[in-house]
C-alpha positions as CSV (number, residue, x, y, z in Angstrom):
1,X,-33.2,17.8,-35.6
2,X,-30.7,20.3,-36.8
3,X,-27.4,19.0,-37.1
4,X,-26.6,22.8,-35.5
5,X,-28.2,20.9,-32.6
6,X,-26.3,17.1,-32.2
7,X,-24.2,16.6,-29.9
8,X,-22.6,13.4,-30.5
9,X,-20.0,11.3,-27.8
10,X,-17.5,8.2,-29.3
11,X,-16.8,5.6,-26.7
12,X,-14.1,3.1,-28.2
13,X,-10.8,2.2,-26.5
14,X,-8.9,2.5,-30.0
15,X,-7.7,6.4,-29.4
16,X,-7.3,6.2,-33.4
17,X,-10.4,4.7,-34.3
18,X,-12.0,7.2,-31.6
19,X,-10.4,10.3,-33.9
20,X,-11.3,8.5,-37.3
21,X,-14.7,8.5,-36.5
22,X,-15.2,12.2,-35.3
23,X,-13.5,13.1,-38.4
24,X,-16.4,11.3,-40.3
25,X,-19.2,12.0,-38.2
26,X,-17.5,16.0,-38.8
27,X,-17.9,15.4,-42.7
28,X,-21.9,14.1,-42.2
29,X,-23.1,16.3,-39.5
30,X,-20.5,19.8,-40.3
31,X,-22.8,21.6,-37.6
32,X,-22.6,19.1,-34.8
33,X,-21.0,18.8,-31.6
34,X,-18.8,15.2,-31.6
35,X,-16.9,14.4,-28.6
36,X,-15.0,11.4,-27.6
37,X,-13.7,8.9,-24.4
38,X,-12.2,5.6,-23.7
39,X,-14.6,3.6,-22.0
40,X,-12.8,3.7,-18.8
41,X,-14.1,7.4,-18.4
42,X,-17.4,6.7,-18.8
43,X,-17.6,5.9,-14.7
44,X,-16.0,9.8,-14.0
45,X,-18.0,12.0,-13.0
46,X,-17.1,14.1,-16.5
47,X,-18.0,10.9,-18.2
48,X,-21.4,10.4,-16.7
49,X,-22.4,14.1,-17.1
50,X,-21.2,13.8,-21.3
51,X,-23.1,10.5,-22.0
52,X,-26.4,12.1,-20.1
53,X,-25.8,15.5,-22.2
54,X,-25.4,14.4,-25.3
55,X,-28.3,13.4,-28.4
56,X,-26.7,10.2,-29.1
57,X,-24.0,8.0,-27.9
58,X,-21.7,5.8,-30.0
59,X,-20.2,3.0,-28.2
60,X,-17.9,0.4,-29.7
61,X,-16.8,-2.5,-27.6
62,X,-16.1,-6.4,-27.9
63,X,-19.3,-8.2,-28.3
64,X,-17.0,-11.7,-28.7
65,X,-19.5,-14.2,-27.6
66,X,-18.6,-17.0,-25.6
67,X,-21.4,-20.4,-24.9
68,X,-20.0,-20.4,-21.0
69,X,-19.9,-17.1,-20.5
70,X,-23.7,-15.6,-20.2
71,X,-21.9,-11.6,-21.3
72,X,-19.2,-10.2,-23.1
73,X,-17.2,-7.3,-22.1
74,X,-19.6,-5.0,-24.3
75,X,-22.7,-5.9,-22.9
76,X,-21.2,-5.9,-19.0
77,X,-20.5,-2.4,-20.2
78,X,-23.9,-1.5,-21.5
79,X,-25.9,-3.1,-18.5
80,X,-23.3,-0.5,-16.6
81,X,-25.4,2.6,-18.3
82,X,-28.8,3.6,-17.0
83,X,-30.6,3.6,-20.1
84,X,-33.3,6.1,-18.8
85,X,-30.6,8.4,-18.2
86,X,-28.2,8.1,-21.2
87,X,-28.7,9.3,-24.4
88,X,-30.0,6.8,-27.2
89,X,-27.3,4.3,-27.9
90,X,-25.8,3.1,-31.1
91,X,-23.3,-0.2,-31.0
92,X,-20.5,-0.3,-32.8
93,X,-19.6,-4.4,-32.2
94,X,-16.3,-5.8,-32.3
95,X,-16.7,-9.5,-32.8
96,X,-20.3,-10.8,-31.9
97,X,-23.0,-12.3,-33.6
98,X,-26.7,-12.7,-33.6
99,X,-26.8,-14.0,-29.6
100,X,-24.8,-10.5,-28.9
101,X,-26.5,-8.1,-31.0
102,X,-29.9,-9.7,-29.1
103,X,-27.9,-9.4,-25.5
104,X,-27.3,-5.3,-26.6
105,X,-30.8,-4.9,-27.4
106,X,-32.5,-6.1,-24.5
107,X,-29.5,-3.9,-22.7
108,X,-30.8,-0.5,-24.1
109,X,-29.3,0.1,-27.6
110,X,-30.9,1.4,-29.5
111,X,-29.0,0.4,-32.6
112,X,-26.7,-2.5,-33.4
113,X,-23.8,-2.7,-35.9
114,X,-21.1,-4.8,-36.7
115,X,-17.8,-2.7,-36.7
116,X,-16.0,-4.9,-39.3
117,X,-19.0,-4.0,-41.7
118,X,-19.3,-0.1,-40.4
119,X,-19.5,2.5,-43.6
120,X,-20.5,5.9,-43.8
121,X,-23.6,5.5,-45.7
122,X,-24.5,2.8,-42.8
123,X,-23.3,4.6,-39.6
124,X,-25.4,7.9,-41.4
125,X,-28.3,5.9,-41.6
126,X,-28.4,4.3,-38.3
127,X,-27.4,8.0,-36.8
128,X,-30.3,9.5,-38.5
129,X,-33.2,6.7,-37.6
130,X,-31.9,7.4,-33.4
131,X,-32.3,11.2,-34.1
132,X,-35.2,11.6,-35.5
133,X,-36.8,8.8,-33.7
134,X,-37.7,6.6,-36.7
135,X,-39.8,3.3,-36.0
136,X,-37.3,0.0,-35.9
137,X,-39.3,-3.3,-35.9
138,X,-36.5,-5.0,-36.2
139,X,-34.7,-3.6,-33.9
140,X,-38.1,-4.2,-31.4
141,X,-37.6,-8.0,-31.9
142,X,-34.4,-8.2,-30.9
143,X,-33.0,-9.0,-34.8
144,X,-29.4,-7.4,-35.6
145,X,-28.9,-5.4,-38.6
146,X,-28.0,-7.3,-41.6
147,X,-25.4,-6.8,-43.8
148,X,-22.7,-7.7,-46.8
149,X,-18.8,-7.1,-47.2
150,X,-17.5,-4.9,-49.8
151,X,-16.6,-6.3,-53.2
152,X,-13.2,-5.7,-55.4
153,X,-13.8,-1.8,-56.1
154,X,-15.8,-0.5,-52.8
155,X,-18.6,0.8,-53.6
156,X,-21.6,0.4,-52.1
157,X,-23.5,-0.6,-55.5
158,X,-20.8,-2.9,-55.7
159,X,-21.1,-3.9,-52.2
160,X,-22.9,-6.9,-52.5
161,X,-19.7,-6.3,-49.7
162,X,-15.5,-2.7,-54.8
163,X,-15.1,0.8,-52.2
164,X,-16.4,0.1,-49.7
165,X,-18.0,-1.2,-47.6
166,X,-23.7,-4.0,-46.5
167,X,-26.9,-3.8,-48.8
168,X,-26.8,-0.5,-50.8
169,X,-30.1,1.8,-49.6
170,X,-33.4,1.3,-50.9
171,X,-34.0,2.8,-54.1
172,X,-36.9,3.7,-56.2
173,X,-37.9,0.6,-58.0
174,X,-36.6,0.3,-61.5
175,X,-39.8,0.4,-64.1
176,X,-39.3,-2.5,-67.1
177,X,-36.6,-1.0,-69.6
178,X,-36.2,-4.4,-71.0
179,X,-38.3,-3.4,-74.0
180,X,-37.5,-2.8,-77.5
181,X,-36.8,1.2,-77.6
182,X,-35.2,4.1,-75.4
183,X,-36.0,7.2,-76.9
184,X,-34.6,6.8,-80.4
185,X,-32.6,3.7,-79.6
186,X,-33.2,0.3,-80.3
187,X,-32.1,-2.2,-77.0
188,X,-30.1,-5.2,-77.9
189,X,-28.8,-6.2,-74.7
190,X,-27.8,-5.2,-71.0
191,X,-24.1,-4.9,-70.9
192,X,-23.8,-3.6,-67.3
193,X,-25.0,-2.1,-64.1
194,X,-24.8,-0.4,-60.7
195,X,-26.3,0.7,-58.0
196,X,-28.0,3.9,-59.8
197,X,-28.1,3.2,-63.8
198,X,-28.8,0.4,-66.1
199,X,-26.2,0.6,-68.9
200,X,-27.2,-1.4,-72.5
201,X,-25.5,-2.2,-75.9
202,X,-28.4,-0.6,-78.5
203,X,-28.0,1.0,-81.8
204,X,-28.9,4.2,-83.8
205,X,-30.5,4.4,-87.1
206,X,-29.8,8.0,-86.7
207,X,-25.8,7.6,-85.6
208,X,-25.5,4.3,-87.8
209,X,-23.8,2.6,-85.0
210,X,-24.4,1.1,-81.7
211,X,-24.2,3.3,-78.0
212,X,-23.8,2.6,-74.8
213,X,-27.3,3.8,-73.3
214,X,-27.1,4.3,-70.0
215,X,-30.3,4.5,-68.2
216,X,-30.9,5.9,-64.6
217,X,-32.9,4.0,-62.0
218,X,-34.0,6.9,-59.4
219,X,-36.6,9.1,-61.3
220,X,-35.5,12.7,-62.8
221,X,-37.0,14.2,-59.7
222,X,-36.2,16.3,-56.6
223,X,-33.1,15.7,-54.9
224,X,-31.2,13.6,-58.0
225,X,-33.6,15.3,-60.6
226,X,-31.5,15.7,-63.9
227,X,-28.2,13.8,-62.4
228,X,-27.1,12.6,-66.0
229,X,-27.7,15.8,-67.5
230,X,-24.9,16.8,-65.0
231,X,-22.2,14.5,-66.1
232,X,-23.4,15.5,-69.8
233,X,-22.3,18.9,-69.2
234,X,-19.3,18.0,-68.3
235,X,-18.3,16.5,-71.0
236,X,-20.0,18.6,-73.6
237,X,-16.9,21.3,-73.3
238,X,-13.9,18.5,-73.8
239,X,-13.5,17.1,-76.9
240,X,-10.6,14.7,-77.3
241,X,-10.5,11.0,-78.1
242,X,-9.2,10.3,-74.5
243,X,-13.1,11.2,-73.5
244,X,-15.7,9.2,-73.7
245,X,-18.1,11.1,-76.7
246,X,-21.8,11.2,-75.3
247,X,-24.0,11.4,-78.5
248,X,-27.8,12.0,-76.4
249,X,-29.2,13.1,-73.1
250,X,-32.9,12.5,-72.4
251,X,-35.9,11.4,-70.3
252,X,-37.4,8.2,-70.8
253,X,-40.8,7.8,-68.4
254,X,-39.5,10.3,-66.4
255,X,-36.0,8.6,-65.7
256,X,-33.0,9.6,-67.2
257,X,-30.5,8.2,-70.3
258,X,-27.5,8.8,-72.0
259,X,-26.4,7.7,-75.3
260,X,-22.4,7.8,-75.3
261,X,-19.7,5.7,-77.3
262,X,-19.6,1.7,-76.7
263,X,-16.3,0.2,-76.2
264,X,-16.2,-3.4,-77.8
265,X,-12.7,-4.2,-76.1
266,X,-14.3,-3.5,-72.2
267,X,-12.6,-2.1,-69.9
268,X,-9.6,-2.0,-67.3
269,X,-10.9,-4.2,-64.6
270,X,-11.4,-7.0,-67.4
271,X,-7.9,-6.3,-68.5
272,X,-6.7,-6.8,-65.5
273,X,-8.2,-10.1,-64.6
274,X,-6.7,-11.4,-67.8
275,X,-3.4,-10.3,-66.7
276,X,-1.1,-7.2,-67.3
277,X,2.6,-7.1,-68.1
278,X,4.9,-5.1,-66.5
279,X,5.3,-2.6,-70.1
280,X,2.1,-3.2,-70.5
281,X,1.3,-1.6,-67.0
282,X,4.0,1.2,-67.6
283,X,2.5,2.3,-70.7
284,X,-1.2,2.0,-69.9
285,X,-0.4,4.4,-66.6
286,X,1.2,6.8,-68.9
287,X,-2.4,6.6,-71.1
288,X,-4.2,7.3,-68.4
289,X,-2.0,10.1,-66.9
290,X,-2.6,11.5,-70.6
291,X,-6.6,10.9,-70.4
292,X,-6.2,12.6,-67.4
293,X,-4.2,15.5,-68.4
294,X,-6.8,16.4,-70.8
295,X,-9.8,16.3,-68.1
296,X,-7.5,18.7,-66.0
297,X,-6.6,20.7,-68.5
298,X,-10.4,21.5,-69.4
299,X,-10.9,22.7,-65.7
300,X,-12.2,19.2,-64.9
301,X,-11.4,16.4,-61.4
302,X,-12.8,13.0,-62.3
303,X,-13.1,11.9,-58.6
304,X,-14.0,8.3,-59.3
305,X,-10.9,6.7,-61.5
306,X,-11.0,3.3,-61.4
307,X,-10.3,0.2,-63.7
308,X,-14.1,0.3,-64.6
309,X,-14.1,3.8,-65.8
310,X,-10.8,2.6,-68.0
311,X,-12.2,1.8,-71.1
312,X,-9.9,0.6,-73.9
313,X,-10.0,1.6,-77.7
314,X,-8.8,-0.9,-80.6
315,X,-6.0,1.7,-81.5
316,X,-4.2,0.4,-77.8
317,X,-5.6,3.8,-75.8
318,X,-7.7,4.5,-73.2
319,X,-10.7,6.4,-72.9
320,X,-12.6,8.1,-69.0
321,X,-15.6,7.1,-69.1
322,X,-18.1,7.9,-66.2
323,X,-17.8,11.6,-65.5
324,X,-21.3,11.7,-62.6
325,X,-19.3,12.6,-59.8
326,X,-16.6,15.2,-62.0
327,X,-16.4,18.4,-60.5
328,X,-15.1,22.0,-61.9
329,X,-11.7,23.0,-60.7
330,X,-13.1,26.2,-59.7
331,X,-15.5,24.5,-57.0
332,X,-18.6,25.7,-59.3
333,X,-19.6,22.1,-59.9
334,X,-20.5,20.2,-57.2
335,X,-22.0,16.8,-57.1
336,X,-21.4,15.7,-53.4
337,X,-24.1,16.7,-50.8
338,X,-22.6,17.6,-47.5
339,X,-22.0,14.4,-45.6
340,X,-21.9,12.2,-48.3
341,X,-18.8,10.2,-49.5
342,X,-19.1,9.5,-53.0
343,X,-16.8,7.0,-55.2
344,X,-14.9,3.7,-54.7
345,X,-12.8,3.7,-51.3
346,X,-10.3,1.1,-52.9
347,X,-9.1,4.3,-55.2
348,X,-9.7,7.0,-52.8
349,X,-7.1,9.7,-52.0
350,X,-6.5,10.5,-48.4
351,X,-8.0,13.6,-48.8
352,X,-11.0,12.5,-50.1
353,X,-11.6,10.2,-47.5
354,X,-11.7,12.6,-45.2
355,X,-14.1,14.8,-47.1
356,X,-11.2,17.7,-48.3
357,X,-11.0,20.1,-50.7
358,X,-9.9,18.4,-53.9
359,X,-7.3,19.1,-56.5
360,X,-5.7,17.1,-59.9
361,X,-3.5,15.7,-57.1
362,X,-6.2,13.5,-55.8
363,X,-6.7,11.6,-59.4
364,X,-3.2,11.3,-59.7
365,X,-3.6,9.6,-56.2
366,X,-6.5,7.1,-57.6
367,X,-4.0,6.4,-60.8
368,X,-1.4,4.9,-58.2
369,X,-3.3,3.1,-56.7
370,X,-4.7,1.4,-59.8
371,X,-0.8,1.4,-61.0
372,X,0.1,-0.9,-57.9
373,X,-2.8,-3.1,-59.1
374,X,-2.0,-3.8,-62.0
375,X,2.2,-4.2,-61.4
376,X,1.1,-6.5,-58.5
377,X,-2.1,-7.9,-59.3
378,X,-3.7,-6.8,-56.0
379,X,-4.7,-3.2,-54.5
380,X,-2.2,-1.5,-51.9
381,X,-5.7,-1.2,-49.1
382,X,-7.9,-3.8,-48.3
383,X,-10.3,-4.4,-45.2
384,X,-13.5,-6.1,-44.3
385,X,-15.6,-2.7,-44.6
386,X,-15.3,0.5,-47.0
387,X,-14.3,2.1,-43.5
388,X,-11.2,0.1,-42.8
389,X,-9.8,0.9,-46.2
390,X,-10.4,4.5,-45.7
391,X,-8.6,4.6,-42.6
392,X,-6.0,3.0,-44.4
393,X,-5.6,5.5,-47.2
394,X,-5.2,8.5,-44.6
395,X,-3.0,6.1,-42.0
396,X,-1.3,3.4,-43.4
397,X,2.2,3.5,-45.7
398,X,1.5,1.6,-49.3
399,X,3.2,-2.1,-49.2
400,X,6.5,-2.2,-50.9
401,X,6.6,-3.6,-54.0
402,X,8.4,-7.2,-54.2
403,X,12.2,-6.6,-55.5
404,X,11.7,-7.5,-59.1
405,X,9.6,-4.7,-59.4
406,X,11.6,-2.5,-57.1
407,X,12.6,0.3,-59.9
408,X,8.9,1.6,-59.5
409,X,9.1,2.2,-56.0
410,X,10.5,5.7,-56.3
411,X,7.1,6.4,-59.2
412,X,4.5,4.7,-57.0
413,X,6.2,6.3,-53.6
414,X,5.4,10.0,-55.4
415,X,1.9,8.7,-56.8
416,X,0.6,7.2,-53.4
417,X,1.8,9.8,-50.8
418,X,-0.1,11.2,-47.9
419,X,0.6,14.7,-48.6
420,X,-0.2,16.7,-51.9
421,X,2.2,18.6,-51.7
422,X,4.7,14.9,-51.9
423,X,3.3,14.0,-55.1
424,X,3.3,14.8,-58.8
425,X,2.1,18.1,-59.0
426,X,0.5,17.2,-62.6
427,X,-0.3,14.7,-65.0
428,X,2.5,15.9,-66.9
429,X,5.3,15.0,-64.5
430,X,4.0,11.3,-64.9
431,X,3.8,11.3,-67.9
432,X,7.6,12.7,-67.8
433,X,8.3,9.6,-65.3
434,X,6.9,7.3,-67.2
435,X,9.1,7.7,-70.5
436,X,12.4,7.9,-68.6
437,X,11.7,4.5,-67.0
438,X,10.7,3.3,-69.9
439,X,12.8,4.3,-72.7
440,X,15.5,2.1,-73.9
441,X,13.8,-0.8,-72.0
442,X,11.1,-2.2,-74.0
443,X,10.2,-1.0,-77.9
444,X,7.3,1.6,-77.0
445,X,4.6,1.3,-79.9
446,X,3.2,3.8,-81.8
447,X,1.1,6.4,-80.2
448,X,-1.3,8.5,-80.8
449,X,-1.9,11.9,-79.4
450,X,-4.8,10.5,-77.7
């Protein structure tokens, strides 16, 4: 079905939660038709003629089970609807558990989903299985739909629950890499990994020094065919030591690898977990603002900063790393598919949660938020699910920052505003913030252009 032809209804008493998820279900079907109601106007006559009209119906109630109660408020509400004459049914369930999701089944939905787990990539798949009338066993058997909580950055390969936001999707299996050579590279060791590419510590007779080699797991085909080669461009036209320097592109047995520059000191995220003092904090954010002034000023939004794509050199700066999802300022350079959040929802900016237009603004955005982290040793948004933090980055004002740290509030208030147009308008002008809070507080160390 064409998405020209969905027409979608929200039930959900929440009149917020009711708007956030038309917004989203706007970003992954752009054609479609989504309308909403509270529950209580499902029994009108307007209500009863949307739910029979439309190709699938969303409906998100309490499913709290209770031993002496035989049915919750959800499933009194679903044996309300004549499944016959409703549109397929997908369950959004507050509260619940495996006795519910059964109970919802056997009640007519069609699908079954825990809300406080709910993500895009879930809620698309789910959407997609009622529409085109894809074969369930599970569901046939009565089992609910399994699932993890996002981890500490929020993506889903990092959703064994950081992001946000369940199991990643199936993808194709990985063939043996574990072997003594990559193209020209000798393997010594993994050294990391995510949902889509192995990365490994390996040298280079040829370079006379050890690479990262990052190795992708879908093969270079169709849809995702040459997906390194696209962050390889993008870094081809920027050469500065605030980079990371990719030496190789190839393929490998049809999949995918880079060769780029291995970091022995890690990255951010292990920083961080080590500790971070408050100059220490003040002066990496004014490192990465510079990285990042360098990737604008080459026509060039990172779209994923985060303390894993820090990486620290031995001369005390920073290097981006992970350019997949960069994009050209211009909007020539594309590497989202319609309908398809891409990038951790802990570092998200509002309006890439809600599937905007982007500008430099957004990264500087993602930079407070990893800012607050490391000032207060925990991220501004958390939630149970990628979509709870999303909602908070478009609805929710940042926490305040505890009194001893109170002569950042004015820097983080500018970095982590809703609006753009509130913010920095530009690297520079953090950079600029950074060295009038800091001067003549702390002895600033040497620094190189970098």
């Amino acid at each position: 079905m064409s998405s020209a032809a969905i027409r979608i209804l929200v039930v959900d008493r929440d009149p917020k939660y009711r708007e956030w998820l038309r917004l989203h279900l706007g970003i992954m079907y752009p054609d479609a038709m989504v309308s909403t109601l509270a529950p209580e106007e499902l029994g009108s006559r307007s209500g009863i003629d949307a739910s029979r009209a439309c190709d699938v119906l969303i409906l998100a109630a309490d499913f709290g089970s209770d031993p002496d109660m035989p049915q919750s408020d959800g499933v009194t509400l679903l044996c309300r609807l004549e499944p016959r004459e409703t549109a397929p049914l997908v369950v959004l369930a507050e509260r619940g558990d495996e006795l519910t999701a059964v109970r919802a089944i056997r009640a007519g939905a069609a699908d079954y989903l825990p809300k406080r787990l709910l993500n895009p990539e879930r809620l698309r798949s789910a959407l997609d299985a009622v529409l085109n009338g894809a074969e369930r066993p599970a569901r046939a058997s009565g089992e609910p739909r399994s699932g993890e909580r996002p981890d500490r950055d929020g993506s889903r390969s990092e959703e064994r629950a950081e992001g946000g936001d369940a199991p990643p999707p199936a993808v194709e299996e990985t063939p043996q890499r574990d072997r003594a050579r990559i193209g020209d590279y000798a393997v010594k060791r993994k050294i990391g990994e995510s949902e889509k590419a192995v990365v490994y510590l390996a040298s280079s007779g040829r370079l006379g020094t050890d690479v990262a080699l990052k190795v992708s797991k879908i093969p270079s085909e169709g849809r995702a065919r040459q997906a390194l080669e696209r962050e390889y461009q993008a870094i081809l036209s920027v050469h500065d030591p605030a980079v990371v320097r990719i030496f190789d592109h190839g393929i490998e047995g049809g999949y995918e690898y880079l060769a780029m520059e291995y970091f022995p000191l890690g990255d951010l995220k292990a920083r961080m977990q080590v500790g971070v003092t408050e100059p220490e904090a003040l002066r990496l954010l004014e490192k990465i603002a510079t990285a990042l002034s360098v990737v604008h000023r080459a026509g060039l939004l990172h779209r994923d900063l985060k303390p894993p794509n820090v990486m620290l050199r031995d001369t005390d700066n920073v290097v981006l790393i992970d350019f997949g999802l960069a994009r050209l300022l211009d909007g020539t350079h594309n590497s989202t598919y319609t309908g398809v959040l891409r990038g951790s929802p802990y570092y998200m900016s509002p309006e890439q949660a809600l599937g905007e237009q982007l500008d430099p603004r957004s990264d500087l955005y993602s930079l407070g938020v990893i800012f607050h982290e490391m000032l207060t040793g925990r991220k501004p948004f958390t939630g149970a699910s990628a979509m709870e933090v999303l909602q908070q980055h478009v609805n929710s004002a940042p926490p305040h920052l505890p009194p001893s740290l109170s002569r950042y509030s004015s820097l983080m208030t500018r970095l982590l505003a809703k609006k753009r147009e509130q913010r920095f308008g530009s690297a520079a002008e953090v950079i600029a913030a950074c060295n009038s809070l800091g001067r003549n507080r702390w002895p600033r160390r040497a620094q190189s252009a970098a």
